[in-house]
HTML snippet that shows the backbone in 3Dmol.js (N, CA, C, O; Angstrom):
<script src="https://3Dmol.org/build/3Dmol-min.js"></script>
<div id="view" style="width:600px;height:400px;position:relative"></div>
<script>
const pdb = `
ATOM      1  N   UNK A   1      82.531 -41.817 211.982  1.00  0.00           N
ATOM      2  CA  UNK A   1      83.823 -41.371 211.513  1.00  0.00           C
ATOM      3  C   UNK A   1      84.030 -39.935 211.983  1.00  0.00           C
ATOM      4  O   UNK A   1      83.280 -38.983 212.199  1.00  0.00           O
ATOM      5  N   UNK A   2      85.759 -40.224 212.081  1.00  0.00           N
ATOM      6  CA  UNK A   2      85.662 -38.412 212.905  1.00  0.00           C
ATOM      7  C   UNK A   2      87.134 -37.639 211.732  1.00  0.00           C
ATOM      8  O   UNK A   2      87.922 -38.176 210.954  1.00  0.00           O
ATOM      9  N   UNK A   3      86.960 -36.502 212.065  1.00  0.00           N
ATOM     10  CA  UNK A   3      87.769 -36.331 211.076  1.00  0.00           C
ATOM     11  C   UNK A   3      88.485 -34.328 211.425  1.00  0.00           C
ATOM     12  O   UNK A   3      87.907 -33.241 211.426  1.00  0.00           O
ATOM     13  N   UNK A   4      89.999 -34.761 211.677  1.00  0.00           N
ATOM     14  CA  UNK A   4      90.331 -33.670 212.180  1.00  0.00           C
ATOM     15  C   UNK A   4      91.676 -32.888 211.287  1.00  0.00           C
ATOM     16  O   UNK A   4      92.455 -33.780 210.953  1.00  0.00           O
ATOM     17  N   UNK A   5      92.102 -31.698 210.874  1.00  0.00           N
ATOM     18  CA  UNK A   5      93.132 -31.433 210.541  1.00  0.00           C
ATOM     19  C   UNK A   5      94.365 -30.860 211.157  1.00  0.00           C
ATOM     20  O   UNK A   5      94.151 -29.886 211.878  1.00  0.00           O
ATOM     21  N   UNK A   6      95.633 -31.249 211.036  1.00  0.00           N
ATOM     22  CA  UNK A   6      97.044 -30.778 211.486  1.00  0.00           C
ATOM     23  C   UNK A   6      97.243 -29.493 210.627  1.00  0.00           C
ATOM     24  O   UNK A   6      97.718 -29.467 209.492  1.00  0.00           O
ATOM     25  N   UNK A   7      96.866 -28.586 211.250  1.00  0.00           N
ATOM     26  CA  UNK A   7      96.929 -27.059 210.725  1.00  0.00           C
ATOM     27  C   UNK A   7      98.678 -26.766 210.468  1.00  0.00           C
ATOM     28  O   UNK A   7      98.835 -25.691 209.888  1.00  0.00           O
ATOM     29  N   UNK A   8      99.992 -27.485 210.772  1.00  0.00           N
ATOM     30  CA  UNK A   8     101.059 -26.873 211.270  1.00  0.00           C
ATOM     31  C   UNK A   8     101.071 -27.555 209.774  1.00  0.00           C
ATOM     32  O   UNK A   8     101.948 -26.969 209.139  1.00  0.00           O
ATOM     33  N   UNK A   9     100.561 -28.375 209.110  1.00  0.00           N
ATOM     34  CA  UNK A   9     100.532 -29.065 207.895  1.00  0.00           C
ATOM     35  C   UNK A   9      99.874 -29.146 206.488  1.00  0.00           C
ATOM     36  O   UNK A   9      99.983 -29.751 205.421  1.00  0.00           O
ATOM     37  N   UNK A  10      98.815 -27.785 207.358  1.00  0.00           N
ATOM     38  CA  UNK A  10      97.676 -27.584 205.809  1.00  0.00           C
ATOM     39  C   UNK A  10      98.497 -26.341 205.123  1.00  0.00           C
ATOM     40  O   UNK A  10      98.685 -25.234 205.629  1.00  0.00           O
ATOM     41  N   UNK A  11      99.042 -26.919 203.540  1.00  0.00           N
ATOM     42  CA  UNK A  11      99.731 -25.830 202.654  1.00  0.00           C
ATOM     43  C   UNK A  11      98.369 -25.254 202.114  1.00  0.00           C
ATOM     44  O   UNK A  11      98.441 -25.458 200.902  1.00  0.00           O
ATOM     45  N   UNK A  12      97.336 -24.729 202.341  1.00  0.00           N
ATOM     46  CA  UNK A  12      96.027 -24.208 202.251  1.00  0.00           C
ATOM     47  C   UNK A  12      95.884 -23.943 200.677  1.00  0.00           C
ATOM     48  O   UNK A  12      95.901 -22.831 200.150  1.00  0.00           O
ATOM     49  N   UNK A  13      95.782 -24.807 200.222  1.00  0.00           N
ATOM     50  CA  UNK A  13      95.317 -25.131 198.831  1.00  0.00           C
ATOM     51  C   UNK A  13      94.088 -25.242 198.927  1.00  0.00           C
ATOM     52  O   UNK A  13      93.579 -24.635 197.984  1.00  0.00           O
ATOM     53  N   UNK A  14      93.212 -25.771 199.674  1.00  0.00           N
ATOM     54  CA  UNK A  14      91.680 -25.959 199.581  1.00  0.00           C
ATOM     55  C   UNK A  14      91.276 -26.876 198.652  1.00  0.00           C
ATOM     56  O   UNK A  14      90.191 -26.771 198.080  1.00  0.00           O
ATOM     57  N   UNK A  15      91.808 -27.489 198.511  1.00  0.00           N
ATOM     58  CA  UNK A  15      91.441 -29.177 197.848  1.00  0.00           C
ATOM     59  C   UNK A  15      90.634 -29.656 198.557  1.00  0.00           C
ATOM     60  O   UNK A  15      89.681 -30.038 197.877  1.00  0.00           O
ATOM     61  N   UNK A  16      90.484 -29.870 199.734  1.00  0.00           N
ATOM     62  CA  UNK A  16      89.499 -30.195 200.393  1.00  0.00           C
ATOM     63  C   UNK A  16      88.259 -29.730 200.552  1.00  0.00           C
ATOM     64  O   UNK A  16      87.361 -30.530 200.817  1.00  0.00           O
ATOM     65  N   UNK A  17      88.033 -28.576 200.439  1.00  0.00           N
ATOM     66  CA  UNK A  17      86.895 -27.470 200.155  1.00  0.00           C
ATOM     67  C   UNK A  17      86.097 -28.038 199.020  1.00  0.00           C
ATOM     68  O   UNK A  17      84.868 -27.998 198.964  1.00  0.00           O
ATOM     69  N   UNK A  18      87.004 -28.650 197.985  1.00  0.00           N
ATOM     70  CA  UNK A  18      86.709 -29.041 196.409  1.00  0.00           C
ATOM     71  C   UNK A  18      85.868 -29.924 196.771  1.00  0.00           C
ATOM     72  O   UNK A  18      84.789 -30.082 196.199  1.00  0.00           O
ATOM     73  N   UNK A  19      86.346 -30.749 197.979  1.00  0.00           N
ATOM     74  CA  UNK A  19      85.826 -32.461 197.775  1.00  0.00           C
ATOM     75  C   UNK A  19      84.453 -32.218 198.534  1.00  0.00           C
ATOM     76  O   UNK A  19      83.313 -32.418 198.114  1.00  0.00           O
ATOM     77  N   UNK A  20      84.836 -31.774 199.663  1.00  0.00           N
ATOM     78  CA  UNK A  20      83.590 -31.534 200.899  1.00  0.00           C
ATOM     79  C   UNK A  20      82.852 -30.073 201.414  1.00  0.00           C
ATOM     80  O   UNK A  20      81.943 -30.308 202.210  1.00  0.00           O
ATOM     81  N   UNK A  21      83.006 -28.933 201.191  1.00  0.00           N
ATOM     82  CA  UNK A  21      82.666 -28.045 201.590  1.00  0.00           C
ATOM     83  C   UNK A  21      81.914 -27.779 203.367  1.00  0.00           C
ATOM     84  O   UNK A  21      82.159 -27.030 204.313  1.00  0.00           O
ATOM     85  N   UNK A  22      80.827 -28.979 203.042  1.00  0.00           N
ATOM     86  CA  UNK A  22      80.217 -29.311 204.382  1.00  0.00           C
ATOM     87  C   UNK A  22      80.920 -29.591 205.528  1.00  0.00           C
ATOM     88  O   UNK A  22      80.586 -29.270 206.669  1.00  0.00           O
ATOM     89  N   UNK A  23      82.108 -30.326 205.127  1.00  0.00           N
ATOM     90  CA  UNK A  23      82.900 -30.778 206.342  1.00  0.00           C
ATOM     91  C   UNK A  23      84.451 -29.672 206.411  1.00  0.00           C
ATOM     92  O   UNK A  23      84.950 -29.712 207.536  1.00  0.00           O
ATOM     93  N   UNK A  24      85.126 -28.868 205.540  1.00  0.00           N
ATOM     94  CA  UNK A  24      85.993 -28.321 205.724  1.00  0.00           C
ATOM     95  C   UNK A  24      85.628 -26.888 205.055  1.00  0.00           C
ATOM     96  O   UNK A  24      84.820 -26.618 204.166  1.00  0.00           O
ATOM     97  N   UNK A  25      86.632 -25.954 205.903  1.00  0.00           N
ATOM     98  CA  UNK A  25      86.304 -24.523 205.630  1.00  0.00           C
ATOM     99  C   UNK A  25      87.760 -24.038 205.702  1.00  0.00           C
ATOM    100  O   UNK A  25      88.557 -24.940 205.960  1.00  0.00           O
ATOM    101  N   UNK A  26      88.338 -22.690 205.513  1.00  0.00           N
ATOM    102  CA  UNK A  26      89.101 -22.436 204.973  1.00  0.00           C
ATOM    103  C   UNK A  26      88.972 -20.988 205.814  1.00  0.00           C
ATOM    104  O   UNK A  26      88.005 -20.248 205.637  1.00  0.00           O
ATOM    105  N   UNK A  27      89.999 -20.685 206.698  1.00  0.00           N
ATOM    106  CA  UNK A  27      89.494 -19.248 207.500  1.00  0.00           C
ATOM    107  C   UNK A  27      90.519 -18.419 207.021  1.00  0.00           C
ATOM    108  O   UNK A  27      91.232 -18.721 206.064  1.00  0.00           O
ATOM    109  N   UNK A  28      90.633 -17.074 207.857  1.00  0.00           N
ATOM    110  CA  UNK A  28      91.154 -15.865 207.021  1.00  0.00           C
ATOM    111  C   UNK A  28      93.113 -16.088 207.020  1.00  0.00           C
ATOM    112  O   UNK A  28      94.008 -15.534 206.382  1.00  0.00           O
ATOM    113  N   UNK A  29      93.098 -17.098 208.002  1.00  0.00           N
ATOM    114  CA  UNK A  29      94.584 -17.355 207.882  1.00  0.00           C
ATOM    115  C   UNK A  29      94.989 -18.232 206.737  1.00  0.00           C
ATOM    116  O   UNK A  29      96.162 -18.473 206.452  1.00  0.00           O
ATOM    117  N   UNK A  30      93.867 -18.725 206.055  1.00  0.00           N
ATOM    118  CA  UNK A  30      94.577 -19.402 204.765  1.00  0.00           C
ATOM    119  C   UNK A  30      94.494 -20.808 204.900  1.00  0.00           C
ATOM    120  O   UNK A  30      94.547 -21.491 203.878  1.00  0.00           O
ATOM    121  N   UNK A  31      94.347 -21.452 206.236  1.00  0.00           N
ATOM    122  CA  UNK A  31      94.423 -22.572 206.384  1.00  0.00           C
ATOM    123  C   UNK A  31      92.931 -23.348 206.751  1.00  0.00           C
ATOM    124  O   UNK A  31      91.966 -22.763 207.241  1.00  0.00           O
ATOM    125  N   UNK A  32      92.980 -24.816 206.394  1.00  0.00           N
ATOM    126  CA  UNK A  32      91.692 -25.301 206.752  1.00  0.00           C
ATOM    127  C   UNK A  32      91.810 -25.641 207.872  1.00  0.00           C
ATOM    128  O   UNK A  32      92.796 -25.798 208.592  1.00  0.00           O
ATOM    129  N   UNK A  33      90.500 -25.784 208.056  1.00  0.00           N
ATOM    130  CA  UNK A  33      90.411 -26.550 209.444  1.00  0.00           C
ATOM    131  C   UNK A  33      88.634 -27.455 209.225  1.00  0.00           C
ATOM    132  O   UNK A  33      87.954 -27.294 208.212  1.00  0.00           O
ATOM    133  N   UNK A  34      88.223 -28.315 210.364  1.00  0.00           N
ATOM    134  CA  UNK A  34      87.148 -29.074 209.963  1.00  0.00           C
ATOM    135  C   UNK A  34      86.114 -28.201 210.205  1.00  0.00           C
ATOM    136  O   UNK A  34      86.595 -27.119 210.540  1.00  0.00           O
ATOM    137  N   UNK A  35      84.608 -28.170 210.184  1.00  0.00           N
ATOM    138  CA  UNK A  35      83.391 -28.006 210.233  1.00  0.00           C
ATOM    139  C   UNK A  35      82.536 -29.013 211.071  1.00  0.00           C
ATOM    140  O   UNK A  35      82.683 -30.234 211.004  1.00  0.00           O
ATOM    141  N   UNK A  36      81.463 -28.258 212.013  1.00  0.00           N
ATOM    142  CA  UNK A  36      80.642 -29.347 212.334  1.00  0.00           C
ATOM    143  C   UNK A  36      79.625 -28.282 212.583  1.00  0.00           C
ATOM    144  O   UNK A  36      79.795 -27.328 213.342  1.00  0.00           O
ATOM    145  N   UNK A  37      77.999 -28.653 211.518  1.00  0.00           N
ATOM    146  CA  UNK A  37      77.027 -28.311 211.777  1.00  0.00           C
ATOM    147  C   UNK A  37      77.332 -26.537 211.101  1.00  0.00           C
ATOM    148  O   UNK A  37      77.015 -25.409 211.476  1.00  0.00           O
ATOM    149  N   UNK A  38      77.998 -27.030 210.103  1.00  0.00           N
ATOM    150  CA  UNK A  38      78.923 -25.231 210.094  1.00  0.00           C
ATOM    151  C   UNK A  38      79.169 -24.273 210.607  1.00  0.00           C
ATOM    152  O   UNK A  38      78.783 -23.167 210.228  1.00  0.00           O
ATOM    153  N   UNK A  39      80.002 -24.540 211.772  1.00  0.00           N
ATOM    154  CA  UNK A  39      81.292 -23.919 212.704  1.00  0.00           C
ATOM    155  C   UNK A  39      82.505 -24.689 212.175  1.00  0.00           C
ATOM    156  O   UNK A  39      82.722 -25.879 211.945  1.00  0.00           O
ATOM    157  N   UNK A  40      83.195 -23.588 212.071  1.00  0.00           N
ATOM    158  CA  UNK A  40      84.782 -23.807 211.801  1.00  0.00           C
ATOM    159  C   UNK A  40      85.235 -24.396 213.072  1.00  0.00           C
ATOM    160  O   UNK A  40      85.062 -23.543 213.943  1.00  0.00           O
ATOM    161  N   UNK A  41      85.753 -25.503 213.586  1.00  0.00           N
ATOM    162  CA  UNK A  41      86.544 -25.930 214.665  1.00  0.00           C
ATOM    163  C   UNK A  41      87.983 -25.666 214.674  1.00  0.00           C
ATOM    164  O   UNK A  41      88.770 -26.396 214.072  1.00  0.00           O
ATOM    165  N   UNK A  42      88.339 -24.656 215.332  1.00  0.00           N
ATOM    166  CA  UNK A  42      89.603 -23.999 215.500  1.00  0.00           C
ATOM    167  C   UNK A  42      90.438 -23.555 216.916  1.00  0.00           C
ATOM    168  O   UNK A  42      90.943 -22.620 217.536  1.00  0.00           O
ATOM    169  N   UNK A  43      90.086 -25.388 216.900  1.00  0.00           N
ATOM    170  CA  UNK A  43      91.315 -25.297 218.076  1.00  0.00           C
ATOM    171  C   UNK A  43      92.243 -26.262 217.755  1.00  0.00           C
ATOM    172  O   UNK A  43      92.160 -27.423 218.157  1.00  0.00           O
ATOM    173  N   UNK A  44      93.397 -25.707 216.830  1.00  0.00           N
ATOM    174  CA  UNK A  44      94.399 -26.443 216.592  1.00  0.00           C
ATOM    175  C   UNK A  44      95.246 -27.612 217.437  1.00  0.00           C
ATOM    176  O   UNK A  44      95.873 -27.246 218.431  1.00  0.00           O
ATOM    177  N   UNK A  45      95.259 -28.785 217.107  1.00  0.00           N
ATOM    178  CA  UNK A  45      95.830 -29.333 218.441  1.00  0.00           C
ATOM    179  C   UNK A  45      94.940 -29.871 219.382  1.00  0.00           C
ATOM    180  O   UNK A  45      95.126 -30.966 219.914  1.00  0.00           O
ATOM    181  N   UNK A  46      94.028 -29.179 219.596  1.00  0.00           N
ATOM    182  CA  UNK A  46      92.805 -29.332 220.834  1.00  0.00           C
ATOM    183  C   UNK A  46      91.895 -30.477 220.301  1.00  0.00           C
ATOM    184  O   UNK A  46      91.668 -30.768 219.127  1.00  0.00           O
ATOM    185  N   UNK A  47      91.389 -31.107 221.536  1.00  0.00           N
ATOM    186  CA  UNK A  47      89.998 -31.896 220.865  1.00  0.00           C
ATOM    187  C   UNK A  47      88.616 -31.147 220.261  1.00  0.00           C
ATOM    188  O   UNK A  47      87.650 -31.467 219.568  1.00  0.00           O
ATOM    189  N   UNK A  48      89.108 -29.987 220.931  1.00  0.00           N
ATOM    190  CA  UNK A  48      87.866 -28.962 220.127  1.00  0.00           C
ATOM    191  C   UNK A  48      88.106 -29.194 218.589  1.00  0.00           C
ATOM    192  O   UNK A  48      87.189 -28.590 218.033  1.00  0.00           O
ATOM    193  N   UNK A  49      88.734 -29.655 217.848  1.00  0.00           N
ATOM    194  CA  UNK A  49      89.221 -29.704 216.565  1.00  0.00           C
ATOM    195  C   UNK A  49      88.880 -30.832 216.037  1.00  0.00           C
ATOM    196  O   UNK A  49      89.263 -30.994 214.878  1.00  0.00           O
ATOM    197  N   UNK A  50      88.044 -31.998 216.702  1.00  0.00           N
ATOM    198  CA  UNK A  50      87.626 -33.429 215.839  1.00  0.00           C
ATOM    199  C   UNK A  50      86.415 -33.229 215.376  1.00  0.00           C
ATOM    200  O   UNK A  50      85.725 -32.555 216.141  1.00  0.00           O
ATOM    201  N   UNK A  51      85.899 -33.565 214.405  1.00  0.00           N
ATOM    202  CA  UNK A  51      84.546 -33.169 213.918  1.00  0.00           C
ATOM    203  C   UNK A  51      84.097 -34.390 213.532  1.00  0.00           C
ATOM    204  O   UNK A  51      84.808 -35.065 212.788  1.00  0.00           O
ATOM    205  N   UNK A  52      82.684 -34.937 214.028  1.00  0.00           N
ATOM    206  CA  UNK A  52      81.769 -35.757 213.465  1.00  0.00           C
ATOM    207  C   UNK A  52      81.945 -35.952 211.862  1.00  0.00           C
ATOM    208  O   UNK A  52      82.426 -34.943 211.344  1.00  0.00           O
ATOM    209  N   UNK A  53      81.792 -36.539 211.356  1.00  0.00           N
ATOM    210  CA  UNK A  53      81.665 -36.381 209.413  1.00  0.00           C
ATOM    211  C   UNK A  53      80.347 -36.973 209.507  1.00  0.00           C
ATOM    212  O   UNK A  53      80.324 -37.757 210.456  1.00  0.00           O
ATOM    213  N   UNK A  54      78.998 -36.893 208.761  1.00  0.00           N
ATOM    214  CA  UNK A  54      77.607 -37.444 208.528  1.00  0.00           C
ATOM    215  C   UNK A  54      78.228 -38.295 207.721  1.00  0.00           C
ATOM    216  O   UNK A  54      79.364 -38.220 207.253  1.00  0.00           O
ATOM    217  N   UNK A  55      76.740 -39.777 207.479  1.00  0.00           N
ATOM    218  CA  UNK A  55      77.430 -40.790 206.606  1.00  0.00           C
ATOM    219  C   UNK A  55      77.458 -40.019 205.376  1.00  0.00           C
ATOM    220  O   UNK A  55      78.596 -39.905 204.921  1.00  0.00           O
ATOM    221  N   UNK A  56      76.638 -39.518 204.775  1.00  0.00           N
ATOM    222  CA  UNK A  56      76.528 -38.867 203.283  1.00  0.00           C
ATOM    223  C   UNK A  56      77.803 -37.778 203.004  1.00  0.00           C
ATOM    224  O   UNK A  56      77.692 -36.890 202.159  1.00  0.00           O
ATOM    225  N   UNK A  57      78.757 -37.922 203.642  1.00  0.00           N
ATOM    226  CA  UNK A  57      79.778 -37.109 203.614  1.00  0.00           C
ATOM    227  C   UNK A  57      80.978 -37.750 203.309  1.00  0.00           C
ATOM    228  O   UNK A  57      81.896 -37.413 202.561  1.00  0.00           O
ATOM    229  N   UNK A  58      80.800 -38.833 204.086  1.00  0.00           N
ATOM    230  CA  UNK A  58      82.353 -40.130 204.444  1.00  0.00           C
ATOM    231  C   UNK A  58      83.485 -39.765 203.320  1.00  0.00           C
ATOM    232  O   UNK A  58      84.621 -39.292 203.341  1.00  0.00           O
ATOM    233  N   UNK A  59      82.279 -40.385 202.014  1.00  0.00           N
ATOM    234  CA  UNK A  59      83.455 -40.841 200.957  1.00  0.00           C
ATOM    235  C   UNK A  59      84.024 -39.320 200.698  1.00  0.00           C
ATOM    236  O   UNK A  59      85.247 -39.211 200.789  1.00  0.00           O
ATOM    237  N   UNK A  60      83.364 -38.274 200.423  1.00  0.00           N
ATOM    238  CA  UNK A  60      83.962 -37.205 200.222  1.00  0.00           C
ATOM    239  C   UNK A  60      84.920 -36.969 201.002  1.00  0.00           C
ATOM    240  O   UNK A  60      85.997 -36.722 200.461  1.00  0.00           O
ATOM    241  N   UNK A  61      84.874 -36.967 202.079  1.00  0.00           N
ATOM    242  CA  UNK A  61      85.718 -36.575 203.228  1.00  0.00           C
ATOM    243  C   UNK A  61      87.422 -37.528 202.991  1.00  0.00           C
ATOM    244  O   UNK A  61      88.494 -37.072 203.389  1.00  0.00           O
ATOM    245  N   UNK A  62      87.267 -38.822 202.295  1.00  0.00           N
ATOM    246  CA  UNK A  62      88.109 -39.827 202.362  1.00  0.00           C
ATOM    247  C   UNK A  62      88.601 -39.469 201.321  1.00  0.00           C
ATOM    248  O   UNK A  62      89.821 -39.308 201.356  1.00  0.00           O
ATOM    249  N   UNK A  63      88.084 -39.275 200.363  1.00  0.00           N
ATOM    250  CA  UNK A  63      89.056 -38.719 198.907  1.00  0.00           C
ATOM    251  C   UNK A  63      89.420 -36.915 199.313  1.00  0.00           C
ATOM    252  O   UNK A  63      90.375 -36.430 198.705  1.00  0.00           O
ATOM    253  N   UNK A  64      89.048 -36.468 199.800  1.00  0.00           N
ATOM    254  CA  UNK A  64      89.925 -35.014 200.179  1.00  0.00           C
ATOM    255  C   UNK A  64      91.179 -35.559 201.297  1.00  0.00           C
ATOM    256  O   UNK A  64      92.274 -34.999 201.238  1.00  0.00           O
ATOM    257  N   UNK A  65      90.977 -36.525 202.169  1.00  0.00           N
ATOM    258  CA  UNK A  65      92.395 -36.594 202.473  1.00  0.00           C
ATOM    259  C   UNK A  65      93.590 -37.571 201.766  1.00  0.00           C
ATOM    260  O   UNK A  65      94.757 -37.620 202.158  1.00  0.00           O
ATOM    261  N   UNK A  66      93.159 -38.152 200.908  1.00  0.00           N
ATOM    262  CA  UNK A  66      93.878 -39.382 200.187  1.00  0.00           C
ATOM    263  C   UNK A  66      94.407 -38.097 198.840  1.00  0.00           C
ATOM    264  O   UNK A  66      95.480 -38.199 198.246  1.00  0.00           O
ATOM    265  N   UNK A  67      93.581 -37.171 198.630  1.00  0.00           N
ATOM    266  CA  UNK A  67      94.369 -36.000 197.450  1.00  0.00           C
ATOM    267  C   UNK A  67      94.741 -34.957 197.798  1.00  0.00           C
ATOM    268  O   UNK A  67      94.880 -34.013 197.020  1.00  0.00           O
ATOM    269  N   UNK A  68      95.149 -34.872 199.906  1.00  0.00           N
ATOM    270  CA  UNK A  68      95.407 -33.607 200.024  1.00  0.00           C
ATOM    271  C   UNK A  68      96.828 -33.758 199.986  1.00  0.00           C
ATOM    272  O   UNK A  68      97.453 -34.727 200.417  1.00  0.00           O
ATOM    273  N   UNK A  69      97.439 -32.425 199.274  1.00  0.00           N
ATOM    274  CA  UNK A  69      98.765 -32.539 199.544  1.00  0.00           C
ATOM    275  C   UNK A  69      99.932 -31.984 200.704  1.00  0.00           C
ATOM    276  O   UNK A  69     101.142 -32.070 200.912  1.00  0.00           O
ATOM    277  N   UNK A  70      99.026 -31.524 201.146  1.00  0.00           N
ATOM    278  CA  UNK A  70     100.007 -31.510 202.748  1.00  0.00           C
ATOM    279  C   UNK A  70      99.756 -33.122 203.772  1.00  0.00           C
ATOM    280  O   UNK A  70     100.118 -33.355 204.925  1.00  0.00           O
ATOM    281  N   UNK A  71      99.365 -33.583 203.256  1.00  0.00           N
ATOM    282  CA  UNK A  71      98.999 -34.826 203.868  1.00  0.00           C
ATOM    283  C   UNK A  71      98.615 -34.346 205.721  1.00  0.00           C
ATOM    284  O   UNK A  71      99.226 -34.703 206.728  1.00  0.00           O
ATOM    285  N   UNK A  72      97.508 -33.521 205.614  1.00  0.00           N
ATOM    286  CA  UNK A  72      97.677 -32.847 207.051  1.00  0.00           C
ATOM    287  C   UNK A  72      95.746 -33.674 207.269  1.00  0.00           C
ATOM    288  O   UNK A  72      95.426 -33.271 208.388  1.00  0.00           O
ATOM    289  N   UNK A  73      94.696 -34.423 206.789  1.00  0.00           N
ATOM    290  CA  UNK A  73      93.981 -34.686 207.102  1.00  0.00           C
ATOM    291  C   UNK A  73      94.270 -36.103 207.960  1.00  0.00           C
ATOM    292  O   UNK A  73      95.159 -36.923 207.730  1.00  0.00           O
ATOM    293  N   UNK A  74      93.323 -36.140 208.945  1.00  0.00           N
ATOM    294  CA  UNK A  74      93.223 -37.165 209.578  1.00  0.00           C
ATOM    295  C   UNK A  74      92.133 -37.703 210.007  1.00  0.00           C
ATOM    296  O   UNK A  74      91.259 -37.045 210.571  1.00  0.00           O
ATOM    297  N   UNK A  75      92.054 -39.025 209.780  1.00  0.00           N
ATOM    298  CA  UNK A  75      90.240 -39.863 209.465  1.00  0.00           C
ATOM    299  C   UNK A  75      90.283 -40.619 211.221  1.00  0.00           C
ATOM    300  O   UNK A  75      91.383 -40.906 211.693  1.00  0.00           O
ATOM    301  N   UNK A  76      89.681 -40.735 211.603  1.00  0.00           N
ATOM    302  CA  UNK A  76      89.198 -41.892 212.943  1.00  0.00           C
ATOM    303  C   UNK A  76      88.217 -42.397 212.547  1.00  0.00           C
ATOM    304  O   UNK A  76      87.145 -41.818 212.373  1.00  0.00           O
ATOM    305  N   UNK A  77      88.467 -43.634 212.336  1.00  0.00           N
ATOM    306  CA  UNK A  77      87.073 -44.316 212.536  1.00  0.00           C
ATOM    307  C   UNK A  77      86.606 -45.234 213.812  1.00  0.00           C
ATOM    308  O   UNK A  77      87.493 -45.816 214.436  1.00  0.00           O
ATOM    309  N   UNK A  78      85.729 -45.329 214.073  1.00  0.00           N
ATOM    310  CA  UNK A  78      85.115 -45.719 215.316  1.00  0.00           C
ATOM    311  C   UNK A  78      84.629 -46.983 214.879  1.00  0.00           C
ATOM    312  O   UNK A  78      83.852 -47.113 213.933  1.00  0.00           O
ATOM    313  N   UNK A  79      85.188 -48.126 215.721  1.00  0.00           N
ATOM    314  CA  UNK A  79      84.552 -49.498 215.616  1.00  0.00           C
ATOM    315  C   UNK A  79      83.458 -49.602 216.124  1.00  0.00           C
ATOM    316  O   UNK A  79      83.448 -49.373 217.333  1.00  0.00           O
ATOM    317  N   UNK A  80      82.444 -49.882 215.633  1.00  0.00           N
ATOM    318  CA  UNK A  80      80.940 -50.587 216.715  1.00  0.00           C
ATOM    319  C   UNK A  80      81.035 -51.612 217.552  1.00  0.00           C
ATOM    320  O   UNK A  80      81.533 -52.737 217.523  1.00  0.00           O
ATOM    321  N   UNK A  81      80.067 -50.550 218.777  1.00  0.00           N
ATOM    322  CA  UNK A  81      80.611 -51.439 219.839  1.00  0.00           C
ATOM    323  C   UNK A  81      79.633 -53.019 219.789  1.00  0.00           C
ATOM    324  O   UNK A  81      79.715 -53.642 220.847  1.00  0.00           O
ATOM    325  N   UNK A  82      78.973 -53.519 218.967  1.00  0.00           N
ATOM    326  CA  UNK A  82      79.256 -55.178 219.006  1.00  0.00           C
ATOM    327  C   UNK A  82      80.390 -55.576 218.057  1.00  0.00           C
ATOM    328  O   UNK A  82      80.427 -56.801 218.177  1.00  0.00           O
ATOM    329  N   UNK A  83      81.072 -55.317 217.423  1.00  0.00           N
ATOM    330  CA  UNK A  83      81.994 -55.545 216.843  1.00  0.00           C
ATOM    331  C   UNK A  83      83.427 -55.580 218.143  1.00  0.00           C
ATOM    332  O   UNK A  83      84.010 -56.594 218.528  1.00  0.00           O
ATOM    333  N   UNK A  84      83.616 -54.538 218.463  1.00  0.00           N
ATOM    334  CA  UNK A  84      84.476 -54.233 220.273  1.00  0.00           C
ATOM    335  C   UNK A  84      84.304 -55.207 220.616  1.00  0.00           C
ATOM    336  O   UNK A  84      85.222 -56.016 220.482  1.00  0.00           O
ATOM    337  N   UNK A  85      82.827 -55.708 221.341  1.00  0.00           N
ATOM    338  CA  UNK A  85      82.543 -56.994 222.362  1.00  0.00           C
ATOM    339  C   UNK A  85      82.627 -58.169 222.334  1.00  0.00           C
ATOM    340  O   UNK A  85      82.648 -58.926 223.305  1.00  0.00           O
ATOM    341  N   UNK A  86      82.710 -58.565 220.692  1.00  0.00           N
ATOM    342  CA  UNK A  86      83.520 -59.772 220.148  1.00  0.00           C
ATOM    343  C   UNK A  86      84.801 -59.584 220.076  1.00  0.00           C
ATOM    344  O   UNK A  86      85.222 -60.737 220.174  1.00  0.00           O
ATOM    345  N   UNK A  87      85.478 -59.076 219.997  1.00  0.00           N
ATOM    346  CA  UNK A  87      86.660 -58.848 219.924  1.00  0.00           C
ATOM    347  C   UNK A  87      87.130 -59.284 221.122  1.00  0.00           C
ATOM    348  O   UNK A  87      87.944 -60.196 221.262  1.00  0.00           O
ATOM    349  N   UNK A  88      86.793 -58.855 221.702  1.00  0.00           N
ATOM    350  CA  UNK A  88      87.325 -58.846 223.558  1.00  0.00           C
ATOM    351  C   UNK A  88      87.263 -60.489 224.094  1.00  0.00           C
ATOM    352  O   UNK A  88      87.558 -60.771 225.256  1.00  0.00           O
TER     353      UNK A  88
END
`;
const viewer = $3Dmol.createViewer("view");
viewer.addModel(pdb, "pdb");
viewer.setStyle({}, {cartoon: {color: "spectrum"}});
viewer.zoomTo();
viewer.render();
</script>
């Protein structure tokens, strides 16, 4: 699971901070952005900005964007690829 934020959309409440700390951080502009390995990923817009989530993180990560209220989180999840190869 990958998990990135629309900064033009975080009203920087830090609700998310609440849920995950590990995966989101909160920089001097007020706004969040994701974490990986704790680095702030701050390239708005950029793919520099998708962050891995660990499994022991997921659900946290899923209830900080289902209660954020800028609705600015965004989840990817990645299908496994034998799951893909049946598919096909």
């Amino acid at each position: 699971m990958r998990v990135w934020i629309d900064q033009d959309l975080c009203t920087g409440d830090g609700l998310c901070l609440d849920h995950c700390p590990d995966v989101f951080v909160q920089l001097e502009d007020g706004i969040a952005y994701v974490a990986e390995m704790a680095v702030a990923l701050n390239d708005p817009g950029g793919s520099g900005s998708l962050a891995f989530v660990p499994e022991r993180h997921r659900q946290a990560t899923i209830d900080a964007a289902l209660d954020c209220p800028g609705e600015c989180i965004f989840i990817e999840i990645e299908t496994p690829k034998a799951l893909r190869a049946s598919a096909a």
